[in-house]
N, C-alpha and C positions, 0 to 999 in steps of 0.2 A: 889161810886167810887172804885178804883182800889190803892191799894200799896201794896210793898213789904215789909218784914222783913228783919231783920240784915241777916237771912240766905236764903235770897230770897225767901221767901215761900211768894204766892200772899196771900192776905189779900184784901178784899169788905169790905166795908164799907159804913153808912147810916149818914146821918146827917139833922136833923128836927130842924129851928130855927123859932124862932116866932120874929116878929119885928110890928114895927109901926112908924107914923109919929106923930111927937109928937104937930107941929105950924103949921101953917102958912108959917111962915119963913126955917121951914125944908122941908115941902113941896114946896118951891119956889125953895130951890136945889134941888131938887129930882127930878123937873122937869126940871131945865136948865142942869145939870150934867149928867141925865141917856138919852141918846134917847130909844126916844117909838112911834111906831105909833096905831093911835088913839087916844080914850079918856080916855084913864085908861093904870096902868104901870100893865102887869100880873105877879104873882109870879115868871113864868119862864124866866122872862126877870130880872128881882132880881138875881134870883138863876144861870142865867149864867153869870152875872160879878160876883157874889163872889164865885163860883166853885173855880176858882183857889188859892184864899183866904184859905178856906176848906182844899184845896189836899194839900198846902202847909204845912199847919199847923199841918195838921195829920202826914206826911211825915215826917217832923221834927223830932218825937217823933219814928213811926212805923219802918223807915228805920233803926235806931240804936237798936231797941228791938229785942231779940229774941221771935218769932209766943208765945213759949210756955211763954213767959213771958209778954204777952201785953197785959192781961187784969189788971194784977198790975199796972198798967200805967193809964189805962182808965180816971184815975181822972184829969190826968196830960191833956192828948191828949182835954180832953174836955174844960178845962180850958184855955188849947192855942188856941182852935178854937172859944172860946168867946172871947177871947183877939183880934185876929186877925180879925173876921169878924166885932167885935165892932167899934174899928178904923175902917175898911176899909168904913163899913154901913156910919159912923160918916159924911163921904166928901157926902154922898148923901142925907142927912138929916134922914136919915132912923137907928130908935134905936131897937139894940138888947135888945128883951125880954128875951130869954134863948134859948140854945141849949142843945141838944141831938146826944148823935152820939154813934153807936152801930158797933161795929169791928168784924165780921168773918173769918176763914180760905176761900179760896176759895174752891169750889168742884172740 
């Protein structure tokens, strides 16, 4: 994705989460809550209802930092984007394993 710094400098950024279904019963939301067509839900159908979860989350943190100071933070941005896709995954039955998320300048 795409965010700015406190001094507008664009900033890309990568985020790799691993999840699963834990029941039965969380797969029984995962199917009434997410549409999917056919017989299986793909990752990018996952990964484009919680994009906006992600951009949020990083944005939070990126929009108030300064570029030169946002990898002091990194600990911070990561832990809000487990916080926030956790709950979000939660209403789908779908449990975060862990994320990963890695902050560049742009070129």
């Amino acid at each position: 994705g795409l965010a700015t710094s406190a001094e507008m400098a664009e900033m890309t950024y990568t985020v790799d989460y691993y999840i699963h279904v834990d029941s039965k019963d969380d797969a029984l939301k995962l199917t009434t809550h997410m549409p999917f067509g056919g017989h299986y839900i793909k990752a990018e159908e996952v990964a484009s209802y919680a994009g906006p979860v992600v951009e949020q989350a990083i944005n939070q943190v990126i929009q108030v930092t300064p570029m030169e100071h946002i990898n002091e933070h990194i600990h911070e941005i990561v832990e809000l984007v487990k916080e926030h896709l956790s709950a979000f995954l939660s209403v789908y039955g779908i449990t975060l394993n862990d994320a990963k998320v890695l902050v560049l300048p742009k070129d």
